[in-house]
N, C-alpha and C positions, 0 to 999 in steps of 0.2 A: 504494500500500500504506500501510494508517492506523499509526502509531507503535505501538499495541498490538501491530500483527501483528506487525511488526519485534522488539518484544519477545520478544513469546511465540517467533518463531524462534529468537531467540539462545536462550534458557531453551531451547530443547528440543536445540537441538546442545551445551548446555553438558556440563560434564564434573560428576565426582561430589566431595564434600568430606566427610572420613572424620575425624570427631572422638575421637581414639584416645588414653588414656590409656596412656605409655611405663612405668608403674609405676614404686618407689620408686629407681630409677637402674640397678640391676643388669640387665644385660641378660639373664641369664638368666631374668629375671622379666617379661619382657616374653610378652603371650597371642600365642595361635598366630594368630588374627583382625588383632591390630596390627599382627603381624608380614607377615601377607599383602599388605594395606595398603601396608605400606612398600616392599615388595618392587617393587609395582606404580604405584607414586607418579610423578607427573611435578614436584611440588613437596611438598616440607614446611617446613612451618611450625613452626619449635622456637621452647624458651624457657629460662632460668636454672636447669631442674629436671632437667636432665638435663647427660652427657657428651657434648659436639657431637661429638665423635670418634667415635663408637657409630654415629654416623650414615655414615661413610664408606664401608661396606658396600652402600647403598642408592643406585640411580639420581637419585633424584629430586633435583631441584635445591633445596640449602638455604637458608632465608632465616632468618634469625634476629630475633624479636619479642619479645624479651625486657623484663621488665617484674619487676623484683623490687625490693620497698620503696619508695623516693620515685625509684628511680633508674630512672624507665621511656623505654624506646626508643621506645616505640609504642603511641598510646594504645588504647585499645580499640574506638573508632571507627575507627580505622587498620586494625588488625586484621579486624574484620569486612569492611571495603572490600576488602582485600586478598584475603583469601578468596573473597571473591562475584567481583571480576575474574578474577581466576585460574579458577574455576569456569566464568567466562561464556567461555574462552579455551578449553574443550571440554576442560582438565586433570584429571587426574585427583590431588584434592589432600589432603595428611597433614595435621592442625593437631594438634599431637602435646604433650601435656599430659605434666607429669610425675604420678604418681599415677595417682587418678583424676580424668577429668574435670568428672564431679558434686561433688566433695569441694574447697571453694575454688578453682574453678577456671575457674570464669565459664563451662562447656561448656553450657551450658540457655540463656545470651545470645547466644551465637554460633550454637545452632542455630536457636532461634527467627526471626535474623537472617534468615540464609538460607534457612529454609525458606519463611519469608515471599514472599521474592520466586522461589520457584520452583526453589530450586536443592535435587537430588537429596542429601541431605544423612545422616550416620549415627554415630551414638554408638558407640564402643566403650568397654567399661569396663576399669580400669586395675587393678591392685594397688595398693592406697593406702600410703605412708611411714606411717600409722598403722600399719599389720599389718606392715611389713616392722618396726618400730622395735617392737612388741612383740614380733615373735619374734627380735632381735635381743639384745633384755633380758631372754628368757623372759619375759614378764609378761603372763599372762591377762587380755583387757582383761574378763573377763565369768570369774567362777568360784561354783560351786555353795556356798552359804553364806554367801558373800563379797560377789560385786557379781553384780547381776542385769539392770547396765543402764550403758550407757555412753553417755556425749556427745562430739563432737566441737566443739571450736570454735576460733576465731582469736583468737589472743593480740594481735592488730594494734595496738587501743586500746582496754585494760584498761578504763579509764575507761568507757567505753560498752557494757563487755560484761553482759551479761544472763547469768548460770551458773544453767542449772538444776539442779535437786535427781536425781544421780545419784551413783552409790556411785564410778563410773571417768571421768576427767576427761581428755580425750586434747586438748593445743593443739599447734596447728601456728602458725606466724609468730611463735615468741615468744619467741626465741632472746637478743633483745637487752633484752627485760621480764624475765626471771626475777623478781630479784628482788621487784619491785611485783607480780607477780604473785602469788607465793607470800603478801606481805604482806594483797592482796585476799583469797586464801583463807581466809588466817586473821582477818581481821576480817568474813569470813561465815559465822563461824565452824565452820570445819572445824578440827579438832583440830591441834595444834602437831607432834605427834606422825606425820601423816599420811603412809605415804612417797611421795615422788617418785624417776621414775626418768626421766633425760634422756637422750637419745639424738641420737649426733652420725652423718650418714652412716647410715642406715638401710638397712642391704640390701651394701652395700659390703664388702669383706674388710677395709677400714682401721675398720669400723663402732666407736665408742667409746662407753659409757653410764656413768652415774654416779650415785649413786643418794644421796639426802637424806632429811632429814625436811621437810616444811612451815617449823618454824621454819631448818633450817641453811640453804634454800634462799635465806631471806629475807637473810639476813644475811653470804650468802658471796663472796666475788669470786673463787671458783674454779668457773669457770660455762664451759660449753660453746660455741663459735659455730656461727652460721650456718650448714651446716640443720642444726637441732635437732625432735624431737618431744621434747614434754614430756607424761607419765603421770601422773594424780596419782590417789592411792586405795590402798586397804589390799592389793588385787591387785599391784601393784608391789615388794610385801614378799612377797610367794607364794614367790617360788621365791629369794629373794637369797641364803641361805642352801648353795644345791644348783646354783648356778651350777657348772659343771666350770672346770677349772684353761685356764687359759689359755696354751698355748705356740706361742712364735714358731719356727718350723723354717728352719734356712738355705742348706739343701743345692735341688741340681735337684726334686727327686723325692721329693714329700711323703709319697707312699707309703711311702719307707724310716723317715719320722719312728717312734721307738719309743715315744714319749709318748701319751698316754691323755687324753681332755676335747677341748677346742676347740682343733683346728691351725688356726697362720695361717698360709700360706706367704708368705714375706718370700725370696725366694730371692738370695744374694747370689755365687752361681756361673752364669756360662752354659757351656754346655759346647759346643765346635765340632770338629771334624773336621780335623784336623792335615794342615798341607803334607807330601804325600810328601816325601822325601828317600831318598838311597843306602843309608844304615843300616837303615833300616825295610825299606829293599825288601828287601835284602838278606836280612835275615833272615828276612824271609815266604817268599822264592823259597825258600828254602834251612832251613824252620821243621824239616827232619829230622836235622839236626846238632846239637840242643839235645836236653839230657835231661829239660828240666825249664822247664817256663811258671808263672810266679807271675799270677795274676790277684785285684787288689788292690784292684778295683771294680767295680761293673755295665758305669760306662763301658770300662772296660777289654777288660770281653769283648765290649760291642757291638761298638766300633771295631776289634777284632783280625779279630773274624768279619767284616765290611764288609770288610776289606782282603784278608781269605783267600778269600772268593768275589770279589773280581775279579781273581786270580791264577787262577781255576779250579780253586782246593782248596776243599777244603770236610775236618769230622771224620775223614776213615780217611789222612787225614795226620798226624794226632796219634797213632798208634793204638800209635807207640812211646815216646810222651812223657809224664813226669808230669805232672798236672794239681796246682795247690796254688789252694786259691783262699784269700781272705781274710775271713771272715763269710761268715754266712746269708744275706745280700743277693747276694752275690757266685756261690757254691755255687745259687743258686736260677736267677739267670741263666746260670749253664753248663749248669743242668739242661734250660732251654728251648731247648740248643743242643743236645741228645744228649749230653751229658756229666754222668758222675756223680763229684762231685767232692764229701770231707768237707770242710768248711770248717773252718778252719786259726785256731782260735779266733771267741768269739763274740761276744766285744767289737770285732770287725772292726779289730784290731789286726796293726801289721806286728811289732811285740814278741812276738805269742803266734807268730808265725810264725817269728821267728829262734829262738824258745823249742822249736820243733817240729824244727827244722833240727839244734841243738845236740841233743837228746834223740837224736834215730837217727842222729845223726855222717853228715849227708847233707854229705859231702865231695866234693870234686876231681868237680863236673858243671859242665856246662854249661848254664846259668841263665839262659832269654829271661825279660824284666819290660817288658811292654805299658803305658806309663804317658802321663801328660798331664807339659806343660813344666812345672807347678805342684810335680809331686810331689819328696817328700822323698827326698835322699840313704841317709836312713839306711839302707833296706832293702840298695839294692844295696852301702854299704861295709860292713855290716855281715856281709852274706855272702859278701862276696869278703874277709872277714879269715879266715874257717872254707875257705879255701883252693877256694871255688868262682870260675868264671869268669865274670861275669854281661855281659849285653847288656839295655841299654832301649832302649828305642822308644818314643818320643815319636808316641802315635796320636791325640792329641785335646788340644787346650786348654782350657783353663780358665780363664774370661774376666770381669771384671767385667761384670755386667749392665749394659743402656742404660740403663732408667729402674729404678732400685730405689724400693721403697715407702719410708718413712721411717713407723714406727711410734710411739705413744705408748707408751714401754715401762711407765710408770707402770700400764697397764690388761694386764701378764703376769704371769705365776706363775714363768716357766724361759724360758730359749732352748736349743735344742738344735745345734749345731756340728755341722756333715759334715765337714769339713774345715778344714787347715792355712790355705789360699788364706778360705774362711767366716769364719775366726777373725780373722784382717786386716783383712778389708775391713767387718765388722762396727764393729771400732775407727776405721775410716775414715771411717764414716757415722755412729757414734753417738759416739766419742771419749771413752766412758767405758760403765763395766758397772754397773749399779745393786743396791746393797746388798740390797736386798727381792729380786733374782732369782736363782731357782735354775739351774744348769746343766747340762751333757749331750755330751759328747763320742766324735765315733766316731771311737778312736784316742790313742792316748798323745801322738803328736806334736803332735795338734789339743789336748789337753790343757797341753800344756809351754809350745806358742807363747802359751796365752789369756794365762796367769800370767806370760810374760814382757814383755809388751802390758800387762798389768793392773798389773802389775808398776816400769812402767819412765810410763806412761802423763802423770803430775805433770811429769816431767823434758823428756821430749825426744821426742813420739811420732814425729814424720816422723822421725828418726833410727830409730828401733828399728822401724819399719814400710819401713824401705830397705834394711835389713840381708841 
């Protein structure tokens, strides 16, 4: 058999290599084609533009070719070798681009490579960090009047860049050029005045943008890193104006946030499911010796109802109990349980509720309060001083998250506080509150503690955070 045949046999038992752009990092932004791809991978091939973690969903065995700036793992002759062996090994193989990978990303060299020598090869297109990083800034990279035409280019070496004549100027690699760049613009002469909008993390919930003129960018040392998309064009002023407010939410469940414009969810609560104990049983066996259930959160009624159906009760065991609940949030979840409960102020306060207690002299009951180890005293001494006899039940905890985000508070309008336990651990991770931000509290207590934290914060915080 002559070396050709030998050839041509391997090429036709070889497997397929699927050049799939991962899009601007978000996984949700990844095409339904990529994703098929990866599903069915026996190898991929990543690189510095994306989350290697993203990948731990998928079969295929990872190898990592990363290659960003002067700091390359693997040249690109490596690269291609690697692919064509693995391909000749009958695999079925990922080489997984962040973006696209038409758009600097060398996918037209690698296939040509391979398809050269026979191997079943196929482009998938990506979401490109341009389009995630304009609609991360709002900024039309093309607008009716405005600009009619836009470039992309690599900011790599300014020095040897060629800028054609377009209204929208989109660089990628140029994170660490701002300056000289913006300085090139302007002695090509584009106006001093031009804005730019920079963008950090394109597509990301941590995404950050920042927005200049031509001249301030030249001049500024409050500059973005690494990955940056940089906008430049009078389109980047389109919307800066009409951005919405920016707020960070702290609580589980971004859904309760009551804020208006861009929510971040930063969550600085997990919520888990509490060790039985005697107390808690007890009272669930026996939930028809109370006159009266306070329910003080959503979690509250989740984890009550959880414990009532694996006792074998369920609603017509309450059927002689008052229901009180605390907010609309609260009132909404007993209504998805069969129960119709006014909510007991709307500030989701336990004040409007001992307010409601004092007003109809709801004396001498007996008072179950379904709560997490977190929560505050105040309710139940407060109501066992108007001569009621209260029970809690510790159903759920309330836990610092594993990995909490760490945000740029500089790029918010407000934070909104769920919680006592939120307001803590807020101070814990950011160790101070910033004067440009508004606030938002659900509950007077989550109000008392921010101010006493805010408060005490120059002196002695691990002190006043141990309390």
């Amino acid at each position: 058999m002559t070396e050709n045949n030998i050839a041509n046999r391997e090429i036709a038992k070889s497997g397929k290599v699927t050049l799939a752009g991962f899009g601007p990092g978000n996984a949700e932004l990844l095409t339904v084609k990529a994703l098929k791809a990866l599903k069915a991978s026996d190898v991929i091939y990543y690189d510095d533009l994306l989350d290697a973690s993203l990948l731990d969903q998928f079969p295929g065995e990872k190898i990592y070719v990363g290659k960003r700036s002067s700091n390359h793992a693997f040249s690109q002759d490596k690269i291609n070798e690697q692919l064509y062996s693995s391909a000749l090994e009958g695999k079925n193989v990922v080489r997984l681009k962040g973006g696209d990978p038409l758009i600097f990303g060398r996918g037209i060299e690698e296939y040509h490579y391979l398809a050269k020598r026979g191997i079943n090869v196929e482009l998938v297109p990506g979401i490109s960090s341009a389009m995630a990083a304009a609609a991360d800034a709002l900024v039309p990279l093309t607008a009716r009047g405005v600009s009619s035409s836009v470039v992309f280019l690599s900011g790599h070496d300014i020095s040897k860049l060629v800028i054609p004549k377009a209204e929208t100027l989109v660089f990628f690699m140029g994170a660490s050029r701002q300056n000289q760049l913006a300085k090139r613009l302007l002695k090509e002469g584009w106006h001093a005045r031009t804005p730019v909008a920079v963008v950090q993390n394109a597509s990301y919930a941590h995404s950050v943008n920042k927005r200049y003129t031509l001249e301030q960018l030249e001049n500024t040392d409050d500059l973005l890193v690494s990955p940056v998309i940089i906008i430049v064009g009078w389109t980047a002023a389109e919307n800066n104006s009409h951005l919405p407010e920016k707020w960070l939410y702290t609580g589980s469940n971004i859904t309760e946030c009551r804020q208006k414009g861009m929510l971040i969810h930063a969550p600085l609560v997990s919520i888990e499911p509490a060790e039985k104990d005697d107390v808690s049983e007890h009272a669930i066996e026996n939930i028809h010796d109370f006159n009266r259930i306070i329910f003080t959160s959503r979690h509250a009624v989740e984890h009550f109802f959880d414990r009532l159906t694996e006792v074998r009760k369920d609603i017509r065991s309450l059927a002689n109990v008052e229901i009180d609940a605390i907010g609309p949030v609260t009132a909404e979840a007993l209504l998805k349980r069969g129960i119709i409960a006014e909510p007991r102020g709307l500030n989701s306060s336990s004040e409007d509720l001992v307010e409601f207690y004092k007003l109809n002299q709801i004396r001498n009951q007996s008072v179950l309060i379904p709560c997490s180890d977190k929560s505050s005293k105040y309710l139940p001494d407060t109501l066992s001083k108007l001569d009621n006899k209260i029970t809690t039940i510790v159903l759920f905890y309330n836990r610092k998250p594993l990995n909490i985000v760490i945000h740029n508070l500089e790029e918010f309008h407000g934070v909104e506080f769920s919680s006592v336990p939120a307001v803590e651990r807020f101070f814990e991770v950011y160790k101070a509150f910033p004067e440009h931000l508004e606030y938002v509290f659900r509950g007077q207590q989550s109000e008392q503690r921010f101010f006493e934290l805010s408060g005490k914060l120059k002196k002695d915080l691990n002190t006043v955070l141990s309390d």
